[in-house]
Structures are given as C-alpha cells and as structure tokens.
N, C-alpha and C positions, 0 to 999 in steps of 0.2 A: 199270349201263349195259350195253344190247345189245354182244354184242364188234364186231359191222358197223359200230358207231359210231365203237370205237378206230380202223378203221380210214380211216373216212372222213371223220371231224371234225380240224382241226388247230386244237387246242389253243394253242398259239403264234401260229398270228395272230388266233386269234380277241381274245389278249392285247394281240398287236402288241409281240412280244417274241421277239426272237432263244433260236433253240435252245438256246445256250449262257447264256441269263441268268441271273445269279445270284440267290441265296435273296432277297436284301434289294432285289435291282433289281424283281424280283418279284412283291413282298408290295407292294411301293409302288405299281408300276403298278395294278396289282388292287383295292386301295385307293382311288386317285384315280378309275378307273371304275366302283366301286360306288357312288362316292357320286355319279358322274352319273348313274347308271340306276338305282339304290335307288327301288322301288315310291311307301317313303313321299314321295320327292321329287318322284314324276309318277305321282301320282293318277289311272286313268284312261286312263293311256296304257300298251298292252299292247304297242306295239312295244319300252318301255322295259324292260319288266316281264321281256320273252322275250331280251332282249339282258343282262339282271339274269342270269336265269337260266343265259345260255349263259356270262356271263364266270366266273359261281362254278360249275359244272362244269368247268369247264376251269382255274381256279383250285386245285379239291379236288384233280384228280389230279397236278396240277405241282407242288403245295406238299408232295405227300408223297413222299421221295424212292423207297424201294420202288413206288410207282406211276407214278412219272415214267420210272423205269428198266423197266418192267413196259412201260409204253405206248410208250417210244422202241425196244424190240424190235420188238413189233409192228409198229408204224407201218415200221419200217424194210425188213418183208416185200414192201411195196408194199399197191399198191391192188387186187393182181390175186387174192392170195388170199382168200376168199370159202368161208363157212360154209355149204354148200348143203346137199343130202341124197346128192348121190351126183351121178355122169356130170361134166360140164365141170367144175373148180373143185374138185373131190374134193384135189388135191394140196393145197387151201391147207390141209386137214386135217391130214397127212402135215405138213407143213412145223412147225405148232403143234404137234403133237404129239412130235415129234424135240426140242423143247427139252425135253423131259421125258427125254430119252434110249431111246427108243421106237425110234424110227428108220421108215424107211417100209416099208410091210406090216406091222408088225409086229401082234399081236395080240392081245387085252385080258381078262384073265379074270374079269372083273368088271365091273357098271356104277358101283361104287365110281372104276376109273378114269376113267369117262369124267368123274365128277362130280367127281374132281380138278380136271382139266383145264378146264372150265364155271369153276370158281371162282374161274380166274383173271380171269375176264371176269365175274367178280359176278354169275354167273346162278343159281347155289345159289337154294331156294324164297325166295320174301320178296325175292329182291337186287334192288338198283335201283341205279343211279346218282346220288349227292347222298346216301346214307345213311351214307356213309365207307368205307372199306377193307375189302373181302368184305364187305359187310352190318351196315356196325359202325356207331353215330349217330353223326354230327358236327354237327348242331346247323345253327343260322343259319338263313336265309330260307327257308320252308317245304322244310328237306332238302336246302337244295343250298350248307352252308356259307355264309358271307356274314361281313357286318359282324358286331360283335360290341358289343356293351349297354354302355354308358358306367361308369363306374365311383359307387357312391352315395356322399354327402358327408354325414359324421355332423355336427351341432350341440346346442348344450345351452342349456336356459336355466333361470331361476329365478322364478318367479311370486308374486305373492301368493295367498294361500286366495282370496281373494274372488273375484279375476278365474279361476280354476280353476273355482271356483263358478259362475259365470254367464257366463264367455267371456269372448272378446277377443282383438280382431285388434291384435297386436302386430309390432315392427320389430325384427328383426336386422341382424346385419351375416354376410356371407358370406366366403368365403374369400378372394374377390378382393378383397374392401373394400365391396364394394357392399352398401347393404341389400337388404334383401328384409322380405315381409310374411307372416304367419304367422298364419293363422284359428286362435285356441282355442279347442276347442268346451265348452260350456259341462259342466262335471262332468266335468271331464280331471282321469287321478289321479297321484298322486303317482310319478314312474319311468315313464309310458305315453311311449310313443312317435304321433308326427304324424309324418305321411310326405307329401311334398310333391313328383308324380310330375312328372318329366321336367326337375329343377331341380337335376340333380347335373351331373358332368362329363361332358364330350361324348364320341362316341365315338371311338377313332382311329379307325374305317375306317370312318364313314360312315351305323353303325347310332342305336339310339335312345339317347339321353340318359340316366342315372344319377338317380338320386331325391335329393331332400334330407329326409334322416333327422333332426328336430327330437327328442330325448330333452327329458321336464319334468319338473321338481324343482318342488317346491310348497313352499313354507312355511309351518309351523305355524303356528294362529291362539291366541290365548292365552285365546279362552272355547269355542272350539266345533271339535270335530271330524267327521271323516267314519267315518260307517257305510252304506256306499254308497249310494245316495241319500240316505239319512237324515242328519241333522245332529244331534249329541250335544251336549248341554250340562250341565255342574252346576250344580243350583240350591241353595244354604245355606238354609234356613230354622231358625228361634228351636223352642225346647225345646217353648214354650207355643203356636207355629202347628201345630206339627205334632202334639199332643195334642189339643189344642181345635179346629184345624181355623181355614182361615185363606182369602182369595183374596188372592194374589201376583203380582208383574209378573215376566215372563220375558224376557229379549232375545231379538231374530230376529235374525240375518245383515243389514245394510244397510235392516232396515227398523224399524217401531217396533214396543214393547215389548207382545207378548200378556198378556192373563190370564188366571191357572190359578186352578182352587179346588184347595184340600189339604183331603180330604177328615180329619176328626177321627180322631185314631190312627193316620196316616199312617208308617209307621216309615223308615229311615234306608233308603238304594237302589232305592224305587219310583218308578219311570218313570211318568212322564205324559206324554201323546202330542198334539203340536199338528198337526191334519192339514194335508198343503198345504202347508207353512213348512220344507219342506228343499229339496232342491237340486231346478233344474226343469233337465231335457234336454228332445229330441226323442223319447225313450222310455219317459219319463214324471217323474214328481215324487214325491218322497218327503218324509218329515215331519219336524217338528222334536221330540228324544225329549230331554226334560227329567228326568234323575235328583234325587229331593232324598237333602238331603244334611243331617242335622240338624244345627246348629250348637252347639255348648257353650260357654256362656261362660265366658270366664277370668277375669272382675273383678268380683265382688259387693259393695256394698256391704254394711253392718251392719243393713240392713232389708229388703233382699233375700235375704241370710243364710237371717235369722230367718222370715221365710218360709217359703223350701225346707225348713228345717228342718220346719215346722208338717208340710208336704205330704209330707215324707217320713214321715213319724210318720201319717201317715192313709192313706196310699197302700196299694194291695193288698198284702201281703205275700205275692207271688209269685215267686222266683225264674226269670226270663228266661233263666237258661243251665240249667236243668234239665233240658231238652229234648236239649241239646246233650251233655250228662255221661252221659244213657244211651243216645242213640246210639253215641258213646263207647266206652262201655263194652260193647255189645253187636254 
C-alpha cells in the first residue's frame, strides 16, 4: 500500500470499530461483513466487490499487531505530513524519518537508507497492499486476505465389483445425519478417491465451502478380476480338451456366457482374448482375458486307468522339463 494511504484511510471506521477493539471483537466484526460483501454473494455488484475489498485491507493491517502498531504511529503524525519531493510538506519527511533515530537534517549515506525507510510503507519493488507484511503473501480474495475455504469431510464406503464395474449412484449418510448422493463412475478402482466439491463444511468467515472426500473400498469378486480395463478370468479345462482341442463356454461379468475355441495342444496359462467384454468407461473399454488352466483329475476309474496307461506307453517319449534342466544349468 501507497504510504499516502496509511495516512489518509481510517481503517477503524472503515470496520466501524473502536481504536481500542480487541483481537476477538475484531476478527468477528470483519467476519460478519465479509460475508455481506463477499463477491461470491453479490455477483455483479462492484460496489459490493470494492467495499469487499476495502474491509479486507483494513482488516490485513489491524489483524497484525506489528502493522497495527506501525499504522497507529503514523496515523497519529496527522493528516498534514505529506510525502512530496521537496518545498511545503518537506517536514513530513523529517518527522518519518526521526523514528528511525535520524533526527531532522540529518544525512543519508546511502540509498540502502532510504529504502529502509520505503519498507516500512511496503514500497520495496513488487510491494502492494493485500500481499501481507513487507511484500509477504497472505492469501484470500484476490491478495487482499479475506474469508478462508471450509474445512473437507473425509468418507468411506464399500461396493461390490460389479457396481465398481459399471457405476452407480449410490446413498450415504453424512456427518450430520443427513444422506447425501454419490455418482460412481463406472471403473472406479479399488482405494480411489471421488471428491464431491462444495459439500464439505462451511466456512467461518464467509468463504467457499469444504469438499466431501468419498474414499472406495471394492470387494473381491470370486471369478474375475481387474487388469485395468481388462477383466481376468480362470478357465479349467480336461487333460483331453486341451490336447485335442475343444470349444468351451466362458462367463462375462453380468452378462451371458461367450465361446472360445482351445486350440489343439493348448498348454496350461494361455490367455485367450474376448474383445469388448471388459469394463466399459467414458475412456474406453477393455476386454475379457480368459487364462486356461488344465485341470487333472483325481479319481479314475479301472478303465480309465487302463487307458492312460495304453497312452502313456505310445506317447512321445519327450521329456517337457529338458528344456528347463539346461537353462539351469547354463
């Protein structure tokens, strides 16, 4: 702020607040007329805007006691001394300058002094009034302090896969008791956070409202997982589909059952790929990735037995971990 201003603005009635009022008489009054003149509440209306403005100026430098004590000197010189360049008003220099212990005439060896003295009236390069003490930020209504942002209200909830999967506008309860509504959008993952802006706690003094923080927990589905878009599934198939080669039903999520061919000599953790059939966003969709999985059975009858027997006795005599014993080894 100009120092002409220290001199010519009174702070105090612009509050409508005695010299002497305290911290807490203070904060509240300042309080109660920010939130008649706060922008957000009179849209439009620039005489509210500039009365906004003038209370949180006058507000910054009352509320901080070094600059309240800073501006009740001043103020106290009168309204006669005056920052000129010289001739009439020259004294009000002389006068500012002797609180530094200077005295009048006295003489400067440096412009380091002079720019002491500027500092105190926040004229250093950059300084303005509304930025905070000497040039420091303080935040609020574009630089000129103000209301301060509501506090945000965390919640939690627990979903199934499926509604994770595909969405849904779901009902909480809030902190006051009250429900509230909650869009899931669809492919929300497990621990992600939804933010629900202007639906947390109010502000004390008049600024914007607090968010509500929805944290979501999902729970396991017990055939199919996420591979972000993608949906994972195990599929078991028999010793003789996966040799010989086989078409098989697969589940989808909530809808009916695809089919897949297994191709002949299909071995045990090949993925087959159902396009389309995984989780649909607004970002796109991804597919449903089917692993097989060859099954072994554990109860042969005495002619099934005899059998496997015949087929192992004709089968390649290949060793399958050969492969494995000289990487191994090498």
């Amino acid at each position: 702020m100009a120092s002409q201003d220290w001199f010519d603005k009174d702070f105090y009635s612009m509050l409508g607040v005695a010299k002497d009022v305290s911290d807490a008489d203070l904060k509240k009054t300042y309080r109660k007329l920010a939130r008649r003149y706060h922008p957000d509440s009179n849209q439009g209306d620039a005489a509210a805007e500039a009365k906004f403005k003038e209370i949180s100026e006058a507000y910054s430098v009352l509320s901080d006691p070094e600059q309240r004590k800073e501006y009740d000197q001043i103020r106290a010189m009168g309204s006669g001394a005056r920052f000129t360049a010289g001739g009439q008003g020259a004294g009000g220099f002389e006068d500012v300058f002797s609180m530094f212990g200077q005295g009048r005439g006295a003489r400067y060896q440096s412009a380091e002094d002079v720019d002491d003295i500027f500092a105190m009236f926040n004229q250093q390069q950059g300084g303005r009034f509304g930025s905070g003490r000497f040039g420091q930020p303080s935040g609020g209504y574009r630089g000129f302090g103000g209301p301060t942002r509501g506090a945000d209200v965390t919640a939690r909830t627990t979903i199934d896969f499926i509604t994770a999967t595909k969405g849904e506008t779901i009902t909480l309860q809030g902190e006051d008791g009250k429900p509230f509504k909650v869009k899931i959008p669809a492919g929300v993952s497990d621990g992600q956070k939804i933010r629900l802006r202007g639906r947390g706690r109010p502000s004390p003094d008049g600024g914007e409202p607090g968010d509500i923080v929805v944290q979501v927990a999902v729970r396991p589905h017990p055939v199919f997982t996420r591979d972000g878009l993608n949906l994972r599934v195990t599929v078991p198939v028999t010793f003789t589909e996966a040799t010989l080669g086989a078409t098989i039903e697969v589940p989808t999520l909530g809808g009916d059952p695809v089919k897949l061919r297994v191709a002949p000599g299909t071995p045990s953790g090949r993925v087959l790929r159902v396009r389309g059939r995984g989780v649909q966003t607004q970002k796109g969709t991804g597919d449903l990735l089917a692993e097989v999985q060859v099954a072994v059975p554990s109860h042969l009858d005495d002619a099934a037995r005899e059998a496997l027997q015949r087929f192992h006795d004709l089968e390649p005599k290949e060793n399958p971990r050969a492969d494995l014993m000289a990487k191994a080894r090498g």
